[in-house]
gemmi code that builds the backbone of each chain (N, CA, C; Angstrom):
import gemmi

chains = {
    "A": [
        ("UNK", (34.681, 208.208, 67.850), (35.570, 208.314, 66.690), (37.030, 208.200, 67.144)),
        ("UNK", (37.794, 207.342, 66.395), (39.364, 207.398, 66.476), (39.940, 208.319, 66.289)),
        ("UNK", (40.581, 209.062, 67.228), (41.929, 209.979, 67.163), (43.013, 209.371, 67.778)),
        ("UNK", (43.593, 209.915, 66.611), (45.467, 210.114, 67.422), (45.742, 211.541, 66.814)),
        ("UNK", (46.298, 212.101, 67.681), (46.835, 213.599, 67.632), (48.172, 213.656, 68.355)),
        ("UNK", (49.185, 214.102, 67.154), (50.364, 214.485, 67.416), (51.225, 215.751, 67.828)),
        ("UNK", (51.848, 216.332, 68.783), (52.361, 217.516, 69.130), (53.734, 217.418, 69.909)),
        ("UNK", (54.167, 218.607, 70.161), (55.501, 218.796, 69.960), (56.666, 218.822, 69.200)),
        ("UNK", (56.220, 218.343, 67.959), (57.349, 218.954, 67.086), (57.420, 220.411, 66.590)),
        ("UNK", (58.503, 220.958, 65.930), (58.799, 221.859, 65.879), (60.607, 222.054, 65.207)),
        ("UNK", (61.484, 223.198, 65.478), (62.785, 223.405, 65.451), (63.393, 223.325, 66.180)),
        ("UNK", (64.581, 222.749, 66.069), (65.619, 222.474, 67.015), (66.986, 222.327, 66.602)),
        ("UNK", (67.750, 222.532, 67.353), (69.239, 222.393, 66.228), (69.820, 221.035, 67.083)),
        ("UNK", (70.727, 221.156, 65.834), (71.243, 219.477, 65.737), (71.915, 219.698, 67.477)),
        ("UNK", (71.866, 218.069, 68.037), (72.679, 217.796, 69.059), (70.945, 218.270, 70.067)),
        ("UNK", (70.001, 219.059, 70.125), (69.369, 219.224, 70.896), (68.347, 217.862, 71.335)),
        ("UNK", (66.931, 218.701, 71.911), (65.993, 217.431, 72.587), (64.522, 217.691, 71.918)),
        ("UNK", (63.743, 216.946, 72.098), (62.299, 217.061, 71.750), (62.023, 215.986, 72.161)),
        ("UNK", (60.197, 216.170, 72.874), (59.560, 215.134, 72.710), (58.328, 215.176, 72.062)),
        ("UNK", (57.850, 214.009, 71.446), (56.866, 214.278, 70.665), (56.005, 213.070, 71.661)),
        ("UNK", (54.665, 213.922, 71.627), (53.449, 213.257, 71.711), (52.315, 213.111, 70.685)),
        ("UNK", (51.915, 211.723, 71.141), (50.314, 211.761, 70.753), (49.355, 210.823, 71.818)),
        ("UNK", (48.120, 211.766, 71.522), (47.150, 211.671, 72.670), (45.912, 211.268, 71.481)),
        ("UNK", (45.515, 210.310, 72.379), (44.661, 208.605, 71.540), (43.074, 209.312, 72.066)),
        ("UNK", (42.229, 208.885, 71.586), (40.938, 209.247, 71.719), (40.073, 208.172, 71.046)),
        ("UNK", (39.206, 207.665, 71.627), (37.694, 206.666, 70.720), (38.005, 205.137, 70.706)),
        ("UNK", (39.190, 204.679, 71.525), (39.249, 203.274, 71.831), (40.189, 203.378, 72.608)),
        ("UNK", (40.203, 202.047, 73.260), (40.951, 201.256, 74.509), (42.206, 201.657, 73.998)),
        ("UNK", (43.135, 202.758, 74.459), (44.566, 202.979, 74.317), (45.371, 201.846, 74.632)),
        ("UNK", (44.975, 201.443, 75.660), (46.105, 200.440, 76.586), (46.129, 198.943, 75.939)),
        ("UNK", (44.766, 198.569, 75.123), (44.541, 197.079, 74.508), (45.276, 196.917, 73.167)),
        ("UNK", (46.288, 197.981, 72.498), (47.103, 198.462, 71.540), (48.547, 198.607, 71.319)),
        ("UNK", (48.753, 197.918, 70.398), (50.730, 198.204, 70.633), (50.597, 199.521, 69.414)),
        ("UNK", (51.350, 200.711, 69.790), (51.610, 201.713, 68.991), (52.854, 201.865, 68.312)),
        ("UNK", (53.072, 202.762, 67.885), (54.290, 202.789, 66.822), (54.286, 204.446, 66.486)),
        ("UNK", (55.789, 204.443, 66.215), (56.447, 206.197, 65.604), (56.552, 205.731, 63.947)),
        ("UNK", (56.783, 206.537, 63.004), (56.943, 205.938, 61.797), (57.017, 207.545, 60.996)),
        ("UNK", (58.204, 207.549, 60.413), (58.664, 209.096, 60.426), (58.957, 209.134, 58.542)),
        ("UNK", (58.764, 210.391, 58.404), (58.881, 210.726, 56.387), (59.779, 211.905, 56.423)),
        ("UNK", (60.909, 211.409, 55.868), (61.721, 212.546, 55.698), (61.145, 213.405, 54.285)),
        ("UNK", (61.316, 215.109, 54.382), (60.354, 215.697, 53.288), (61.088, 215.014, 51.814)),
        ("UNK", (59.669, 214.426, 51.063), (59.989, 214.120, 49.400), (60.729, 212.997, 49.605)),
        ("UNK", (60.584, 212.182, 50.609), (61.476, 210.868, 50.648), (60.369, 209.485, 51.340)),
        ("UNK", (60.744, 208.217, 51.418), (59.873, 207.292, 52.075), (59.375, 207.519, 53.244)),
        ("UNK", (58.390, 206.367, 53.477), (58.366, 206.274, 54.831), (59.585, 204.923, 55.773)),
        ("UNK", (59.713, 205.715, 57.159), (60.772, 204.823, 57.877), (60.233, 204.439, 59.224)),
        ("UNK", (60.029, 203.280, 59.676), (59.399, 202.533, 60.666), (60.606, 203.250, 61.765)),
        ("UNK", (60.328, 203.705, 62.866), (60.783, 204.374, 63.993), (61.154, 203.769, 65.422)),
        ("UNK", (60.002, 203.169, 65.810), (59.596, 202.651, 66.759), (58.315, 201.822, 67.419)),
        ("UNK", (58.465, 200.690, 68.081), (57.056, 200.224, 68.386), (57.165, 199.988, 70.250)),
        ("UNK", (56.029, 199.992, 70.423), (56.148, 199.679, 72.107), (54.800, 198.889, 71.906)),
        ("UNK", (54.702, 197.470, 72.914), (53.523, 196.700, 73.293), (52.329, 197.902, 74.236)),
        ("UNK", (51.337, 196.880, 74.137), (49.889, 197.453, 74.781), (50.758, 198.034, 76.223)),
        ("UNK", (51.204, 196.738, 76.655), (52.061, 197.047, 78.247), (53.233, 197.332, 78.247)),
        ("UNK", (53.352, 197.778, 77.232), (55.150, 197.979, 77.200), (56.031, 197.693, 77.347)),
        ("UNK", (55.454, 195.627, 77.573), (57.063, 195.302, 78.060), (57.678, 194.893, 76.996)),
        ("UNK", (57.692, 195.100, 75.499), (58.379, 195.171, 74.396), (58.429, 196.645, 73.817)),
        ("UNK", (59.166, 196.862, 73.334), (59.419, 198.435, 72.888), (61.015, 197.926, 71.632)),
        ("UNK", (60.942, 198.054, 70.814), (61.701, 198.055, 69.483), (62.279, 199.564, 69.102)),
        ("UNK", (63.245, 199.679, 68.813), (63.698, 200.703, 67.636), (64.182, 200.226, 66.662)),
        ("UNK", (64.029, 201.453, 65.355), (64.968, 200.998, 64.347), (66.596, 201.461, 64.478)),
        ("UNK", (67.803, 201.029, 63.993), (68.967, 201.061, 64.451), (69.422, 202.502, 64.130)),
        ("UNK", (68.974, 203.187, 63.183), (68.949, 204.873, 62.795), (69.272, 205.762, 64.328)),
        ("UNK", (68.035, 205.252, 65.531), (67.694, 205.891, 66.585), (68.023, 205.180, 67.618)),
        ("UNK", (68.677, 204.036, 67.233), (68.518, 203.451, 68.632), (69.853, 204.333, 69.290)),
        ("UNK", (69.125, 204.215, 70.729), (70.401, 205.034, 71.777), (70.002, 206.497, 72.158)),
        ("UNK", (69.094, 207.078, 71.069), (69.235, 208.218, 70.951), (67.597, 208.982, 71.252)),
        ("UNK", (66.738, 208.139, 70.776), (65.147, 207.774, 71.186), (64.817, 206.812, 71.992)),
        ("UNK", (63.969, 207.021, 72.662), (62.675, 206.618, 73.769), (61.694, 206.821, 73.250)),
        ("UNK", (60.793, 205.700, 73.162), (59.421, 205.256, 73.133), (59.014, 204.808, 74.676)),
        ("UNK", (57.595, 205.907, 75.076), (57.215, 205.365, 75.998), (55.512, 205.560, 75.880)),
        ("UNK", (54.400, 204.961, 76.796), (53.196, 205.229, 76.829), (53.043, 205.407, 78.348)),
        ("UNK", (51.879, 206.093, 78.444), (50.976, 206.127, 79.648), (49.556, 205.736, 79.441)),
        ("UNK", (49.087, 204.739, 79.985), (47.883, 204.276, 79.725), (46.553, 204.716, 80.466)),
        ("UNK", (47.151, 205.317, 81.253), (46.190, 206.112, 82.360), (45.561, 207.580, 81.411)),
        ("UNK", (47.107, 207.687, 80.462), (46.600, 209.410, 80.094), (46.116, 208.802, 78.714)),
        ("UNK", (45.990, 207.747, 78.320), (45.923, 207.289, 76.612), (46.955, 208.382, 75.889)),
        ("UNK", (48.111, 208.439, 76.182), (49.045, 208.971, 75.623), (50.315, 208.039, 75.552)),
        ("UNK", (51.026, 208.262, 74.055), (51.990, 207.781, 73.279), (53.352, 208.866, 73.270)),
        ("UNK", (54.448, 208.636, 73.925), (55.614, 209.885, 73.652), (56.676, 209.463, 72.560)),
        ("UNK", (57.707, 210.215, 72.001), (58.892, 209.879, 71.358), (59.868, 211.321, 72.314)),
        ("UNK", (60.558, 210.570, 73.556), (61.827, 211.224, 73.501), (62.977, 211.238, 72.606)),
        ("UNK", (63.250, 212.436, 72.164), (64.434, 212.145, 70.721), (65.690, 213.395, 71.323)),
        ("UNK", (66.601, 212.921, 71.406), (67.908, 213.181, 72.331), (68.973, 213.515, 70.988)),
        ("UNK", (69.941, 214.353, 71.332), (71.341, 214.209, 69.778), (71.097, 214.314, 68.444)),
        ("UNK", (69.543, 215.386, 68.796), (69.064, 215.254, 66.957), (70.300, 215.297, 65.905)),
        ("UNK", (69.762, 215.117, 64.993), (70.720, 215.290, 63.622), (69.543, 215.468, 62.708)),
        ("UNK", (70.332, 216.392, 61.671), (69.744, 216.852, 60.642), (68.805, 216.223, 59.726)),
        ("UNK", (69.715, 214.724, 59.905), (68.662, 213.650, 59.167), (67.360, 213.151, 59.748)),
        ("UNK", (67.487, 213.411, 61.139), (65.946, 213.236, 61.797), (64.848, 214.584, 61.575)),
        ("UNK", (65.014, 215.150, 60.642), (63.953, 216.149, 60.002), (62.673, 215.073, 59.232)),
        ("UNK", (61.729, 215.360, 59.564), (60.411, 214.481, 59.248), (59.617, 214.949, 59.868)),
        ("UNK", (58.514, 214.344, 59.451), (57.114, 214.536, 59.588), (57.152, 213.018, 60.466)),
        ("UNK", (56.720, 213.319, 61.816), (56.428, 211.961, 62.574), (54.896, 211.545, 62.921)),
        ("UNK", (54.712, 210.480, 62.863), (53.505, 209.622, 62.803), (53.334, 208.505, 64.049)),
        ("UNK", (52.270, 209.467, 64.329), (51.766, 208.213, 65.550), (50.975, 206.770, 65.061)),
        ("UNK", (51.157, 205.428, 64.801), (50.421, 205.130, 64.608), (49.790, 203.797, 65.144)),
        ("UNK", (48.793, 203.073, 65.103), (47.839, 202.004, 66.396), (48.060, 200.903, 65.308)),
        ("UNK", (49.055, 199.419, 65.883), (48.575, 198.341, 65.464), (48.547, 198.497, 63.971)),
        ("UNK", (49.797, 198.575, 63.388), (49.876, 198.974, 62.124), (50.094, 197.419, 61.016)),
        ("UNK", (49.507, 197.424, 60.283), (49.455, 195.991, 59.691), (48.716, 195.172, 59.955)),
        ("UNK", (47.704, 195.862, 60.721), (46.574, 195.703, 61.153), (45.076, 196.016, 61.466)),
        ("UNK", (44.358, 194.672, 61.041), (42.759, 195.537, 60.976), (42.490, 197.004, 61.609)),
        ("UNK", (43.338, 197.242, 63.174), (42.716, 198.391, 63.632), (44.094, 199.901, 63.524)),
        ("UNK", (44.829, 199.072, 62.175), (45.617, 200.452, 61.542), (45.155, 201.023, 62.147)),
        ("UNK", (45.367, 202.409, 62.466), (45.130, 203.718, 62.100), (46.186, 204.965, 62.648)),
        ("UNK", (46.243, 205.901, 61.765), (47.493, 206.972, 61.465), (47.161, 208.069, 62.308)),
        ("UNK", (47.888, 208.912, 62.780), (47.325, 210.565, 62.815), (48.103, 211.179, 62.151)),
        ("UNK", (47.752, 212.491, 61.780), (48.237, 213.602, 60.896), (49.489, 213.843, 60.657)),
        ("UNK", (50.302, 213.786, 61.634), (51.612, 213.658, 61.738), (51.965, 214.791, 62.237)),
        ("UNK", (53.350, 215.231, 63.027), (53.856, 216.379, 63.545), (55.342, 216.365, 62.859)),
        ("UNK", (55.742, 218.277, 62.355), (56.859, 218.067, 61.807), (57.867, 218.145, 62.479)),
        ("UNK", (59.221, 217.546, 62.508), (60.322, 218.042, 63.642), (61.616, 218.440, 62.613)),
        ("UNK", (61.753, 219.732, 63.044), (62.649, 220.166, 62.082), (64.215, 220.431, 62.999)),
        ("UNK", (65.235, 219.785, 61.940), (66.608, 219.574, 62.752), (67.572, 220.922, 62.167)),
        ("UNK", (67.816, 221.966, 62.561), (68.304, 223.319, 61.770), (68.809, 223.658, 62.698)),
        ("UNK", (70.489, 223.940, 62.279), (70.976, 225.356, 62.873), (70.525, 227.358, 62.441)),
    ],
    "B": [
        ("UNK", (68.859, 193.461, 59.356), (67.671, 193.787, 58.788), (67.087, 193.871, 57.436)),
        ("UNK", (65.795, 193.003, 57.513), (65.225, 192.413, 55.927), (65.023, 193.906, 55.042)),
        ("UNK", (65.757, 193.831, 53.886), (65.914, 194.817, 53.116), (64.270, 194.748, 52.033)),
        ("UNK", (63.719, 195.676, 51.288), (62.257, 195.533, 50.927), (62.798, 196.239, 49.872)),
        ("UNK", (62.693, 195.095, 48.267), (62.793, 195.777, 47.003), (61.702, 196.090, 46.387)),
        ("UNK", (61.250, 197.422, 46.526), (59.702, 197.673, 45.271), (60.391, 197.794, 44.136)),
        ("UNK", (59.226, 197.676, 43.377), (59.869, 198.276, 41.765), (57.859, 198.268, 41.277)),
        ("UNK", (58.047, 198.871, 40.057), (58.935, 200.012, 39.476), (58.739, 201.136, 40.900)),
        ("UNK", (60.195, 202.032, 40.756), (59.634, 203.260, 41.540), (58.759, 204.094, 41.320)),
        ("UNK", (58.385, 204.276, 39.890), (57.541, 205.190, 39.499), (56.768, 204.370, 38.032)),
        ("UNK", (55.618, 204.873, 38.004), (54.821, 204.497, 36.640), (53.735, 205.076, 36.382)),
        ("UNK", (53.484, 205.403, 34.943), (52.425, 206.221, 34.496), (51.127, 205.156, 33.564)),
        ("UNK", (50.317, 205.402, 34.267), (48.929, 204.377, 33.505), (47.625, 205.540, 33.502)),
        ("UNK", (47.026, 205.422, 32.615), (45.703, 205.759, 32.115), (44.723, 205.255, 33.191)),
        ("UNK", (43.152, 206.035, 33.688), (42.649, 205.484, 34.099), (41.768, 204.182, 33.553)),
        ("UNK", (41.527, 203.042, 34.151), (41.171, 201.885, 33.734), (42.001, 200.654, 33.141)),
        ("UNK", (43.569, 201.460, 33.500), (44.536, 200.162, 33.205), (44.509, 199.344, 34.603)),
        ("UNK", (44.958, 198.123, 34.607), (45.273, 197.593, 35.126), (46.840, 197.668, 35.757)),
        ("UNK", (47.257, 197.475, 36.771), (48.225, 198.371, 37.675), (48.909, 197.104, 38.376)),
        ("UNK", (50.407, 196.517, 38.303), (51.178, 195.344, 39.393), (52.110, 196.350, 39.811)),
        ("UNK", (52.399, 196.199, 40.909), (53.465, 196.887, 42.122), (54.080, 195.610, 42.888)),
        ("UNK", (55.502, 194.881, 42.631), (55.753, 193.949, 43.072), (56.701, 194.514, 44.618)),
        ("UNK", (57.259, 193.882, 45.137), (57.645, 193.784, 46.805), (58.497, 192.437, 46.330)),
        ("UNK", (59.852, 192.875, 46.823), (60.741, 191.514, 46.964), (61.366, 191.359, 48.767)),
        ("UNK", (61.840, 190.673, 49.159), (61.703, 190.566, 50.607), (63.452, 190.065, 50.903)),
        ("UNK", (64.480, 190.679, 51.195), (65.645, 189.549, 50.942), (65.980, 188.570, 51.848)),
        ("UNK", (64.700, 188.328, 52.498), (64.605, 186.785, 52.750), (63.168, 186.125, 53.139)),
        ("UNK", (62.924, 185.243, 53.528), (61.781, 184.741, 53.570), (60.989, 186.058, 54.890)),
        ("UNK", (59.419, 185.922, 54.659), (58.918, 186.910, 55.313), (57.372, 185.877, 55.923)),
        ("UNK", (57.287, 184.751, 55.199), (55.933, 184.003, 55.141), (54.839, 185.041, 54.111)),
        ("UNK", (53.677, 185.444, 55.035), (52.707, 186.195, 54.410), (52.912, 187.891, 55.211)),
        ("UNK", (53.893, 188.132, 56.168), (53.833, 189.409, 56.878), (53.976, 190.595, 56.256)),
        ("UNK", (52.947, 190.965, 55.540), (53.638, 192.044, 54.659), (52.056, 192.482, 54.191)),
        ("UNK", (52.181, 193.783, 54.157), (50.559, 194.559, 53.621), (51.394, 196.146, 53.087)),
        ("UNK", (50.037, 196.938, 52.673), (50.570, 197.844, 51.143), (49.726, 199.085, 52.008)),
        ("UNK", (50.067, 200.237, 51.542), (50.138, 201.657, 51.910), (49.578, 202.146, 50.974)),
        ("UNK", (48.516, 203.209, 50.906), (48.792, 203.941, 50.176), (48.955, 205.454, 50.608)),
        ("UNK", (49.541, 206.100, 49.889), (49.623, 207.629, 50.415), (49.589, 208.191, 49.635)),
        ("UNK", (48.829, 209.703, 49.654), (48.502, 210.996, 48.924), (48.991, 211.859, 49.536)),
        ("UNK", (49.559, 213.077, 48.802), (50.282, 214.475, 49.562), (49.958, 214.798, 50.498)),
        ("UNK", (50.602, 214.882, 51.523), (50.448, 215.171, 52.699), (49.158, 215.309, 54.132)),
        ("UNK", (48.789, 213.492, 53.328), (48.020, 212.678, 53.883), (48.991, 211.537, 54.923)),
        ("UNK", (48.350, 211.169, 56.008), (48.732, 210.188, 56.601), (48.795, 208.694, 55.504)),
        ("UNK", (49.717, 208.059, 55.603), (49.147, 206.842, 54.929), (48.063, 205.870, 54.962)),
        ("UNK", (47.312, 205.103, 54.565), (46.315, 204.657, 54.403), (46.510, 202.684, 54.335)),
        ("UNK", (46.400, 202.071, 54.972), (45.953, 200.760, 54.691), (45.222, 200.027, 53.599)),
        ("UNK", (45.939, 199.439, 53.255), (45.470, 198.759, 52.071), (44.952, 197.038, 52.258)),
        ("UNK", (46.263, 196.768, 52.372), (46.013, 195.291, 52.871), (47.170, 194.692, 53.646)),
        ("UNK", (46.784, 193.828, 54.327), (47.164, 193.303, 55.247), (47.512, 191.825, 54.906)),
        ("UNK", (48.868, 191.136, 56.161), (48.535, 189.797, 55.899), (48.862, 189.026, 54.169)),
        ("UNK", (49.889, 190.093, 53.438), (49.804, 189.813, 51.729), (48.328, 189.631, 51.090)),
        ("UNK", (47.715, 189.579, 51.635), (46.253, 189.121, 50.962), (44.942, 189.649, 51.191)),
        ("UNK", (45.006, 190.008, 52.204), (43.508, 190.220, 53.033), (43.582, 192.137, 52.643)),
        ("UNK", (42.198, 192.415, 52.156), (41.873, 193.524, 52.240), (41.027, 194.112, 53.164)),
        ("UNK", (41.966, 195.136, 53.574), (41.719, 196.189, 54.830), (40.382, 196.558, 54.519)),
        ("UNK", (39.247, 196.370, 55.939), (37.897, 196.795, 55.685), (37.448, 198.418, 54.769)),
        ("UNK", (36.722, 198.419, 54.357), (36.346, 199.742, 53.796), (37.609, 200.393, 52.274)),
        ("UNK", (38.300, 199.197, 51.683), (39.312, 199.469, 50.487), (38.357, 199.278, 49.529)),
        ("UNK", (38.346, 199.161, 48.407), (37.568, 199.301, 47.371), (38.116, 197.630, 46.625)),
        ("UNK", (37.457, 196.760, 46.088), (37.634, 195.551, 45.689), (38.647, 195.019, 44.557)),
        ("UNK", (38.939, 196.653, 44.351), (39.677, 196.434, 42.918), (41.418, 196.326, 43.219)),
        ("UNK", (41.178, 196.527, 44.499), (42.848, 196.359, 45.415), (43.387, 194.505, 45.451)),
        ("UNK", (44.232, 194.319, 44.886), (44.391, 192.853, 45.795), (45.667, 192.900, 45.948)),
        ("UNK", (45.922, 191.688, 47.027), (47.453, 191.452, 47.345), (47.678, 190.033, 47.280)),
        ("UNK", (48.777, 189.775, 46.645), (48.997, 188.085, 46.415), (50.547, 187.885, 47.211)),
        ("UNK", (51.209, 186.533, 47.059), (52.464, 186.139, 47.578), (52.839, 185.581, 48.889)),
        ("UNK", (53.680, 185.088, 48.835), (54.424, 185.007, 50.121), (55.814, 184.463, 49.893)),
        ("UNK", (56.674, 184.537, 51.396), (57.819, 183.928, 51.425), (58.682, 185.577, 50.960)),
        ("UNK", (58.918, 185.501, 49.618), (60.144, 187.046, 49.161), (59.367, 187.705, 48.220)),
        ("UNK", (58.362, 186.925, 47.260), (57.508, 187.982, 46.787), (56.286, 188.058, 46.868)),
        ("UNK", (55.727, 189.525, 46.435), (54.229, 190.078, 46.866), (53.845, 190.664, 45.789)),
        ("UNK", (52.863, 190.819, 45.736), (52.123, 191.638, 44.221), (51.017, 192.618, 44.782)),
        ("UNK", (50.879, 193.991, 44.370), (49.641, 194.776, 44.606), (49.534, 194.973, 43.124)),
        ("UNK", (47.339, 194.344, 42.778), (47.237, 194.816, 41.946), (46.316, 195.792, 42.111)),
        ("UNK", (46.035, 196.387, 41.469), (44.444, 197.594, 40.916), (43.997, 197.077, 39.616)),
        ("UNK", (42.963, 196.847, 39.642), (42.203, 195.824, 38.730), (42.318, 196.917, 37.649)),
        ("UNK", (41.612, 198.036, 37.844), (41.206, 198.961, 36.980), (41.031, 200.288, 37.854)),
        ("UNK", (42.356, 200.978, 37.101), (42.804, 201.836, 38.060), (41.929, 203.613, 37.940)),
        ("UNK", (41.708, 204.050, 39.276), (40.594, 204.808, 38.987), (41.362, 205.875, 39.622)),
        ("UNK", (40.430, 207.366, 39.466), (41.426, 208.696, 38.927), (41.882, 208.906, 40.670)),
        ("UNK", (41.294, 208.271, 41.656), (41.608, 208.630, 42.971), (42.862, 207.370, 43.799)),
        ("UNK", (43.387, 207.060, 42.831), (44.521, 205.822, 42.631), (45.515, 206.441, 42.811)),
        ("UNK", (45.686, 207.592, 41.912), (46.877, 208.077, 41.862), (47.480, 208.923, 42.932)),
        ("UNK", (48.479, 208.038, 43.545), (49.091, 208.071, 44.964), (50.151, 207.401, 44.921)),
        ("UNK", (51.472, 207.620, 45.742), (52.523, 206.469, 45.861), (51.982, 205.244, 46.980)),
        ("UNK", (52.281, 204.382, 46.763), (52.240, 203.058, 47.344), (53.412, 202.294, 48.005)),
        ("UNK", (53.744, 202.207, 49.156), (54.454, 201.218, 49.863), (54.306, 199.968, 50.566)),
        ("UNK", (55.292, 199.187, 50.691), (54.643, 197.593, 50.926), (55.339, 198.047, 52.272)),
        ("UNK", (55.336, 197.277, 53.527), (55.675, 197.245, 54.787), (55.681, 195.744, 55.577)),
        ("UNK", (56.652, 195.042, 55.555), (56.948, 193.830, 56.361), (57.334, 193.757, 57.814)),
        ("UNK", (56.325, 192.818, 58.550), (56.180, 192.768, 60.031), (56.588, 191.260, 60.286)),
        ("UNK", (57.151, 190.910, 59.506), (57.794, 190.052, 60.144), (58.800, 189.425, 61.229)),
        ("UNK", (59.747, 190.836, 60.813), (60.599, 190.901, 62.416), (61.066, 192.538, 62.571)),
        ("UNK", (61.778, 192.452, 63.943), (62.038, 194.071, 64.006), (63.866, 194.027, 63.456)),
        ("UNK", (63.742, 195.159, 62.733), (63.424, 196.437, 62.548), (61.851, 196.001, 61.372)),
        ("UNK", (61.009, 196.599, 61.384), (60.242, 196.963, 60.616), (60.840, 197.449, 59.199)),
        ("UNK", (60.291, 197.178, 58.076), (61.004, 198.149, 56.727), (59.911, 198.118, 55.755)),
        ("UNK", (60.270, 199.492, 55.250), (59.102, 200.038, 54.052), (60.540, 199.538, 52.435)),
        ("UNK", (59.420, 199.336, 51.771), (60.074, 199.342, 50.557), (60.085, 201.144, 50.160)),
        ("UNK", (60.772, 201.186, 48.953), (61.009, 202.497, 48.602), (60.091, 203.362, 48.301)),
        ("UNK", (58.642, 202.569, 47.188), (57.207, 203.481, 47.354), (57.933, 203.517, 45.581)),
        ("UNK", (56.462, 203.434, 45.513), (56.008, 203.315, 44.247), (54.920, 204.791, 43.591)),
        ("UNK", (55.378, 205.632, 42.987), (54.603, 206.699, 42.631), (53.363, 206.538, 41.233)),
        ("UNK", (52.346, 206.529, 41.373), (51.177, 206.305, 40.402), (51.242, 207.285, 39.635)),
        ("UNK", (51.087, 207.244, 38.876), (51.117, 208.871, 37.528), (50.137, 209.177, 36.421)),
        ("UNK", (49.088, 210.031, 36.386), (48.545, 209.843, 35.356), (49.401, 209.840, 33.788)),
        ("UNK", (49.024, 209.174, 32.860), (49.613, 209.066, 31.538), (48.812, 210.100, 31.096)),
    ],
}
model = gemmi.Model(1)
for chain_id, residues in chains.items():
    chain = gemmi.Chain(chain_id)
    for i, (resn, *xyz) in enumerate(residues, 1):
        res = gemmi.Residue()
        res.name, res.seqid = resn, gemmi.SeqId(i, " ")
        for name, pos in zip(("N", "CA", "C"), xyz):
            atom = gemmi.Atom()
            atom.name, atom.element = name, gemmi.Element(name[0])
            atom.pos, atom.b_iso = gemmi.Position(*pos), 0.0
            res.add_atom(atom)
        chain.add_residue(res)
    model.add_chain(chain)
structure = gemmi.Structure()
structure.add_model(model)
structure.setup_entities()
């Protein structure tokens, strides 16, 4: 069965750090380009970040760029989001998700990261 | 970065109406573009892919038409587990962008 499971979010005040993971389960992690894709509460969804199977493409959206890292380890089938200089507006619910727009979609639950003094 | 106009943002239909959710693209996109759906504090869900092609295991009454700047999601005949907001999502180039999401409502 497909998992993605997300952790490390939590509170943090603005200007601080977090990283968020997710750890892949029930297919080839590494044969997959993944993606961050974040919901601010009662608002859309916002495409985040993507990194290739091998990572030698990795995208942000311009919101984060500078300020986030997308990276994988394919050894651990794990997906990270380093997020550096939070701001308040990076409060969301973040989403790991596999090959999105694609037959082998698939989402995990999401982790919340809350930006508060 | 390609800006993604949904409309309506919100709409209320009866079950067994028939349901359009259009996607404008502000510039050409080809066919790169597939539809979301999401329920409260559910992950989002795949709909379709590709403007056209429905995501394995969707129910038949989903379709997606268009290309180039516009897209259409219909629901043939919209049923009581429909009611969810809906977003279109274009992969055509990076940045990635969601349209604004479309909220389903019972009437």
């Amino acid at each position: 069965e497909v998992q993605l499971v997300e952790s490390g979010g939590g509170l943090v005040k603005p200007g601080g750090s977090l990283r968020l993971s997710c750890a892949a389960s029930g297919f080839t992690f590494s044969s997959y380009s993944m993606n961050w894709v974040r919901q601010a509460p009662g608002k859309g969804l916002e495409w985040v970040s993507s990194i290739s199977s091998s990572s030698s493409y990795i995208y942000y959206a311009d919101s984060v760029k500078g300020r986030f890292t997308i990276s994988r380890d394919n050894a651990k089938n794990s997906l990270y989001l380093q997020m550096n200089s939070l701001r308040a507006e990076d409060t969301a619910v973040y989403y790991c998700a596999r090959d999105i727009l694609a037959p082998a979609d698939y989402w995990g639950q999401g982790t919340l990261v809350t930006v508060s003094s | 970065a390609i800006q993604m106009t949904q409309s309506p943002s919100s709409l209320s239909a009866s079950v067994g109406d028939r349901v359009t959710i259009t996607c404008r693209a502000s510039q050409g996109i080809r066919n790169d573009l597939g539809w979301y759906q999401q329920k409260p504090g559910k992950a989002p869900k795949l709909l379709i892919y590709a403007a056209s092609s429905l995501q394995s295991g969707v129910p038949s009454r989903f379709s997606g038409s268009g290309s180039g700047t516009d897209f259409t999601l219909t629901i043939s005949s919209l049923q009581p587990e429909d009611f969810a907001t809906y977003y279109c999502l274009q992969d055509y180039n990076y940045p990635q962008t969601f349209g604004q999401g479309t909220k389903v409502e019972i009437k």
